[in-house]
N, C-alpha and C positions, 0 to 999 in steps of 0.2 A: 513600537510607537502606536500602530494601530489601537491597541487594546485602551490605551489611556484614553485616544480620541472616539473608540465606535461606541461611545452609549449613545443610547437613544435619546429621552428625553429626560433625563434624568434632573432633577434640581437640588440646588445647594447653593441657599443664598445666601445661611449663614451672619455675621454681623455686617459684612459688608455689603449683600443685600444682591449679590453678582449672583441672577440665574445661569446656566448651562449654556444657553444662547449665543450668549458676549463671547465665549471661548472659541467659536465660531468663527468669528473675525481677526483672533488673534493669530499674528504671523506663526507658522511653523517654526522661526527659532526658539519662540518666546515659549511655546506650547511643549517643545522640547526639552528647554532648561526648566520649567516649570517640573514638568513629570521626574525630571533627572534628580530634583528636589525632593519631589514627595519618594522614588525610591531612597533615595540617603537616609531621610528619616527611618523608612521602614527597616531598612540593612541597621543601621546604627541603634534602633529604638527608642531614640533620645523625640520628644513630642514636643514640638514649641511650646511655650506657656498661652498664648495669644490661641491656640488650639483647642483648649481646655476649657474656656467661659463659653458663653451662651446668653443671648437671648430668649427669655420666653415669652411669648406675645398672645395671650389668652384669647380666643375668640368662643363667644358666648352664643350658646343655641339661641335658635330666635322666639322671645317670648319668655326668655329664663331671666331671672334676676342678675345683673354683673357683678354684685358683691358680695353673691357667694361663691366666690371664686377661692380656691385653696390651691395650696402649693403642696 
């Protein structure tokens, strides 16, 4: 259980926008069935679909034009 909870400060916020922090205040059981979660996926290798997208949110140097922006 440790190993899931000692990062440091690590982030992932992801589409839901949850930093590392919030996980902090989450009870131990919740933290527990959480992790017990992401091993099943990994033993199984089945990836949720909801896993797979992404947001990408451009930020643009300062001074640069925003639409030359490429994908």
């Amino acid at each position: 259980m440790d190993h899931g909870t000692s990062l440091e400060t690590a982030t992932f916020p992801g589409k839901v926008r949850l930093g590392w922090k919030i996980y902090e205040h989450v009870p131990e059981n919740i933290t527990e069935l959480m992790l017990e979660f992401l091993y099943l996926t990994w033993r199984k290798g089945q990836i949720p679909k909801i896993w797979k997208t992404d947001l990408i949110i451009p930020i643009p140097k300062p001074g640069k034009r925003t639409l030359g922006y490429r994908l």
